[in-house]
N, C-alpha and C positions, 0 to 999 in steps of 0.2 A: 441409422444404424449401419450406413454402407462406409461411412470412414470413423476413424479414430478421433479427427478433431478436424478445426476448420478455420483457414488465414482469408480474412479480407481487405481488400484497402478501400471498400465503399464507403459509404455513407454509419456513422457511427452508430447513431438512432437510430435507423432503421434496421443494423445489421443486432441490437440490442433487442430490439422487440421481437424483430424473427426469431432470436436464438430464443427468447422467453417462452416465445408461443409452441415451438418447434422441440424443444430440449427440458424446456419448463427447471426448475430450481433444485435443487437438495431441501429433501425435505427439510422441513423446519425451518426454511430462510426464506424472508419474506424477500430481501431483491439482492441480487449481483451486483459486485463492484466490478471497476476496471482497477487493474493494479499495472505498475510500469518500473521499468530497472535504468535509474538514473547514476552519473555518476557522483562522488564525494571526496573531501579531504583525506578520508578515511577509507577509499573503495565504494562498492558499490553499493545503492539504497534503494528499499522496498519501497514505493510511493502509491497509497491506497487512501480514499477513494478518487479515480481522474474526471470525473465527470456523469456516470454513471446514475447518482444519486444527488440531486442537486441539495435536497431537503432531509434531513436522518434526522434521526432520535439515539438515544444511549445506545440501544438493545442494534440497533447497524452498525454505529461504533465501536461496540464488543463484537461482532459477527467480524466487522473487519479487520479487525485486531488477530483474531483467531488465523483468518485468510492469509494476512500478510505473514503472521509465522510462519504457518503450512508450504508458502508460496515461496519463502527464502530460502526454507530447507532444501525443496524441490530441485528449484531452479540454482540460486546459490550454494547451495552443500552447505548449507549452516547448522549447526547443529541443537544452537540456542541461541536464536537471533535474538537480540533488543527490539524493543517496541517503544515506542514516542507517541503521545498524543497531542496534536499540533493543538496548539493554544496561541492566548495574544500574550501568555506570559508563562516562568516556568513554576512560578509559586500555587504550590494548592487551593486558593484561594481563587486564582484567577478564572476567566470563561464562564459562562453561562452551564445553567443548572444539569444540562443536558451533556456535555464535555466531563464535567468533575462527577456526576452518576455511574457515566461510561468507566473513569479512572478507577472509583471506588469500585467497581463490579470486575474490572481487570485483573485488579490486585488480589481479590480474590480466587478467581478461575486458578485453573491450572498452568495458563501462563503468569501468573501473579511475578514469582521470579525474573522472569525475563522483562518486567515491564520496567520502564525507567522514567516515565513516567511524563511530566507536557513537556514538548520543547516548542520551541519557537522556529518562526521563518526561517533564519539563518540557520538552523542547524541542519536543516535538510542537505545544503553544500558543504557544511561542516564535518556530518558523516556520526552527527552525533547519539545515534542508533541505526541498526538495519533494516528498520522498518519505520515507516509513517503513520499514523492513520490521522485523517479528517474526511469531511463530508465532500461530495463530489463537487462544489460550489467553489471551497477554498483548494480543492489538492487542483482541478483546473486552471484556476486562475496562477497558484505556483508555477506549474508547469510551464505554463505561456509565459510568464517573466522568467524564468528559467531560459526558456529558448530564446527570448528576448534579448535578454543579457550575454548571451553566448554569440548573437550574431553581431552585436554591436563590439563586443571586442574583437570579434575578427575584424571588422570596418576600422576598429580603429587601429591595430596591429598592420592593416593593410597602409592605411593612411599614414601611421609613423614611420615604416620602413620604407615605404617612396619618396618620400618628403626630400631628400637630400642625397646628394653622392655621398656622402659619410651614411647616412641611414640604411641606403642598399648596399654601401661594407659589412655593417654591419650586421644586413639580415642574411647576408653571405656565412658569415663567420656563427650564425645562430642557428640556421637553417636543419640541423642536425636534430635541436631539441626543438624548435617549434615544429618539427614534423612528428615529435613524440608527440607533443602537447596536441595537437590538432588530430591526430589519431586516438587517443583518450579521451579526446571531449568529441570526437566523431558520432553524430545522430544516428547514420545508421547501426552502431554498436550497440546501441540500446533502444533498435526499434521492435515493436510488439508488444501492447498493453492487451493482457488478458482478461478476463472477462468471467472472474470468480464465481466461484458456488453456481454456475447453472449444470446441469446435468452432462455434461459434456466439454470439450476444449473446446476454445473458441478463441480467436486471436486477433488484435484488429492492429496493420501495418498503417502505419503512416500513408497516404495517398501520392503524397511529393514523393516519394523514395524512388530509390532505383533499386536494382536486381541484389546488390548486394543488402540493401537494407530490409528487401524482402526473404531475400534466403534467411536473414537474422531471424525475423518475427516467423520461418517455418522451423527453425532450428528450436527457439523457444513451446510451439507447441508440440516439437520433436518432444523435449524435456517433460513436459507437462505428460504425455501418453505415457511415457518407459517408464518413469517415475511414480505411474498411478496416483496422480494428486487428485483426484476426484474421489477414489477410496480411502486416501490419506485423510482430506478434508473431511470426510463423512466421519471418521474417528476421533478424528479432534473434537467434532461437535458432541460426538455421541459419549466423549471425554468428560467435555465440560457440562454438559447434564444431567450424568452424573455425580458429577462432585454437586453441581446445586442441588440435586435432590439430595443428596445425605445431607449436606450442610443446612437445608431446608427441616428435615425430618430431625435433626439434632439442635434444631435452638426453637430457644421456648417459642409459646403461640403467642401471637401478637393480641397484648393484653393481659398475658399473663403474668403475675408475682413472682418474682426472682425471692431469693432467700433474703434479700433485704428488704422485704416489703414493698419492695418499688418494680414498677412494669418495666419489660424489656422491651424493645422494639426489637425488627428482625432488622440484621444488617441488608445492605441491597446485594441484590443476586441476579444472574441473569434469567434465572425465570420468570424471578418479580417484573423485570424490566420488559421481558418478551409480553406482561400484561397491557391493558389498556390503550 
């Protein structure tokens, strides 16, 4: 309680479990994501979960769904961000039983509107919603091909403009926009992956970085204190459980006889989900 939030560039797990044991959760969530602000074709994107949760179920995929809104609003000024549910395809049908439960329980909550529903790998550089969501397992692994792929185009931008005295003409006469482009796709502008839903800010900088890419990740949990995203997110929750409970309390009982003689099932909800 002696500060407002808290930046580190240690060790990720361990700065994860301290914050667990030390700050403990918002009620009602069983674990905290890392969320991070990457760039896109389109601006900038919410990328949830980085690592945080290697293993999830529906009912973390709807929690992070909720986050990643909350989190663009905060941070981005969005004021209805899109939501994406990374899949291996964009068709309904696609992904494991756990992915399309999550989708179905989305569409219902009270981000149901903003959901746009699976996208796929490429759309994260695409820009093709403001928000991500997958499990810590897959949105990691992005990330490190993400940066992957950023540093080999630099190597090879470096490598075709020395290659020839016509080449270094050329990076002469180019030099203007490739210092745009390397300014936009600069790391440290989008260093500081946050550390959702626990009781408190918490921010974890890049450890490579230097000074400017750490003032970034305190500027970030600058945003997150002013903003009150912690009381923000508690309402969101406290949003969407309510809509489950009426929408719960408003369709028949499981088992029972609809006017056509036939039993209804309950549609899925994040309550149902938060079971078993």
């Amino acid at each position: 309680g002696e500060s407002s939030g808290v930046v580190s560039a240690g060790n990720t797990g361990a700065l994860l479990a301290l914050a667990k044991i030390v700050l403990k959760t918002l009620p009602g969530i069983d674990r905290p994501a890392m969320a991070a602000i990457g760039p896109s074709a389109r601006g900038d994107v919410v990328l949830l979960d980085l690592g945080a949760n290697v293993q999830c179920d529906a009912r973390n995929l709807v929690e992070f769904a909720v986050m990643g809104d909350m989190f663009s609003r905060t941070v981005l000024g969005l004021t209805a961000p899109t939501i994406g549910l990374l899949n291996v395809g964009s068709e309904e049908l696609k992904g494991d039983d756990r992915v399309r439960e999550a989708a179905d329980i989305i569409r219902e909550s009270h981000i149901g509107p903003q959901f746009y529903g699976f996208v796929e790998g490429h759309d994260i550089a695409g820009g093709t919603t403001d928000v991500i969501v997958t499990d810590g397992f897959t949105g990691n692994v992005a990330v490190k091909t993400a940066e992957g792929a950023l540093h080999l185009m630099g190597d090879l931008l470096r490598q075709v403009f020395t290659s020839s005295v016509t080449a270094k003409l050329a990076y002469v006469l180019a030099r203007p926009s490739l210092e745009r482009l390397r300014e936009w796709l600069d790391p440290r502008r989008y260093n500081g992956a946050v550390m959702l839903w626990l009781n408190g800010v918490v921010v974890k900088s890049h450890g490579g970085t230097d000074a400017e890419g750490f003032a970034h990740a305190i500027d970030v949990a600058m945003d997150m204190v002013v903003h009150r995203f912690n009381e923000r997110i508690g309402e969101g929750l406290a949003q969407l459980a309510c809509q489950e409970a009426k929408a719960g309390a408003s369709a028949p009982a499981a088992g029972e006889e609809n006017g056509h003689g036939k039993h209804s099932e309950a549609a899925p909800s994040f309550a149902t989900a938060r079971q078993g």
